[in-house]
C-alpha positions as a printed Julia matrix, in Angstrom:
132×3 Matrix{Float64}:
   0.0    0.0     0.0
   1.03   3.52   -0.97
   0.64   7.05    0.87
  -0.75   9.85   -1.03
   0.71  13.64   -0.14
  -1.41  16.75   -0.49
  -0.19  20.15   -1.07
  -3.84  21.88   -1.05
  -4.17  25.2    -2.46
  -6.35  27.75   -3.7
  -5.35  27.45   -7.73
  -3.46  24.53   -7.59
  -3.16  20.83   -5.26
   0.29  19.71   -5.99
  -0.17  15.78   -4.97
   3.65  13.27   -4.19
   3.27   9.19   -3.8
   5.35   6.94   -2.07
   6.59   3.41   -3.16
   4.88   0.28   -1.63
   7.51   0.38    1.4
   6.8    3.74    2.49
  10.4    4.57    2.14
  10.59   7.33   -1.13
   8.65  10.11   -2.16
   8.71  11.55   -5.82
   6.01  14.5    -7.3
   3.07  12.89   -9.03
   0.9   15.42  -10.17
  -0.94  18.74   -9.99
  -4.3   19.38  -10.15
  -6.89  22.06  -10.09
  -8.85  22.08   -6.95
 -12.08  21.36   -8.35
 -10.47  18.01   -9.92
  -9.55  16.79   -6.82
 -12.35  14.24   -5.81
 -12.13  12.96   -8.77
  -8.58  12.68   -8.91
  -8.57  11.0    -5.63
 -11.07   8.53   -6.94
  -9.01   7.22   -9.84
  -5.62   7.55   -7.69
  -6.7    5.55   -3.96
  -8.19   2.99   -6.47
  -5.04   2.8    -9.14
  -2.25   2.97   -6.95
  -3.52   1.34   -3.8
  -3.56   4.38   -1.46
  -4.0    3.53    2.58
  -2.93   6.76    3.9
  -2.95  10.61    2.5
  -1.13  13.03    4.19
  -2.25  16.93    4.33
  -0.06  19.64    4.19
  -1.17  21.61    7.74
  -0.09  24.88    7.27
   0.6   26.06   10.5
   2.13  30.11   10.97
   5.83  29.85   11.97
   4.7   30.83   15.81
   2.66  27.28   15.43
  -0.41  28.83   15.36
  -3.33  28.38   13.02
  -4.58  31.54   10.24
  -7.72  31.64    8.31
  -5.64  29.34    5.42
  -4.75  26.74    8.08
  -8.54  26.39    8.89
  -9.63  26.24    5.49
  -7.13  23.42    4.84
  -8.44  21.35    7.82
 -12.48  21.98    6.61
 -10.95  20.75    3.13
  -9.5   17.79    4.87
 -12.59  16.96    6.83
 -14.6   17.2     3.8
 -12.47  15.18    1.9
 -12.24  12.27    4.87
 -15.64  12.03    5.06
 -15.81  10.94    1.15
 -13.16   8.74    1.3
 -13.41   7.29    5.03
 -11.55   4.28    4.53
  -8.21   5.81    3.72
  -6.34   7.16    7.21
  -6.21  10.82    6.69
  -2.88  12.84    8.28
  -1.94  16.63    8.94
   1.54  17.16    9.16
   3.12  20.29    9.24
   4.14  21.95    5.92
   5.68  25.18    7.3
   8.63  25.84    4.67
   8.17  22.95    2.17
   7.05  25.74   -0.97
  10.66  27.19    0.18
  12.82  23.61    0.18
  10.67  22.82   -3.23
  11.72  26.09   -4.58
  15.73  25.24   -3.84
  15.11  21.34   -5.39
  13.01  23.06   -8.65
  13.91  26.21   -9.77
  10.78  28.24  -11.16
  11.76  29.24  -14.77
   8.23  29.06  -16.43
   4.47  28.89  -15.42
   4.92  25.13  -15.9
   8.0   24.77  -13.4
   5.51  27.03  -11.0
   2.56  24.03  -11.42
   4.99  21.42  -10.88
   6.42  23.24   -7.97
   3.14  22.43   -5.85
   3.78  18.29   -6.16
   7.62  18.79   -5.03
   6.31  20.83   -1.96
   3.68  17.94   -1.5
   6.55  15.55   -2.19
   8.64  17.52    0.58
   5.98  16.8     2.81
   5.29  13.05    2.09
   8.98  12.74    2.79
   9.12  14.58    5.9
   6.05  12.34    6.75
   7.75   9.03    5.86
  10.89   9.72    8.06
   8.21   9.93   10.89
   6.47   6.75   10.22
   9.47   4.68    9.7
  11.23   5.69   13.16
């Protein structure tokens, strides 16, 4: 079984996968927001998806703005569609910077693609955790 990262956003949900041992992470791919359910659909189905991890973006002080609580209503919505999968928030706070040093943004297309490295960044981050 494979994990699923999420890197929701307002334009964009850049989305990473892991191999079947949970030990890698690599981009997958980005999606408009209104895609997303269906996305998810196709994806838990195709590539045998247990877990997705959320992007939580918490402020640097560790506390939650209006964007954080819009991400966890997205989440719950989202869980409650799909409530066999085990849904995580970990904390994203400076993945969009770490994906901007391992992609550099020369085009609008490196900018898309940039959301599934951050969600990559995050799946990774995630799969240290888990393995410990």
């Amino acid at each position: 079984m494979k994990t699923l990262a999420l890197d929701l956003g307002d334009a964009w949900v850049g989305t990473a996968i892991s191999d079947e041992l949970g030990i890698t992470a690599r981009p997958f791919q980005t999606v408009k927001p209104k895609e997303l359910v269906d996305f998810l659909k196709k994806t838990i189905e195709t590539e045998h998806i247990n877990t997705i991890v959320v992007g939580y973006p918490k402020t640097m002080r560790g506390t939650e703005s209006e964007q954080t609580k819009k991400i966890v209503a997205q989440k719950e919505g989202l869980e409650v569609l799909f409530s066999a999968i085990k849904w995580v928030l970990w904390d994203e706070r400076l993945s969009s910077k770490q994906a901007a040093g391992i992609k550099k943004i020369k085009t609008k297309e490196d900018k898309i693609a940039s959301h599934s490295v951050a969600a990559a960044v995050i799946l990774t981050g995630y799969l240290m955790f888990a393995s410990r």
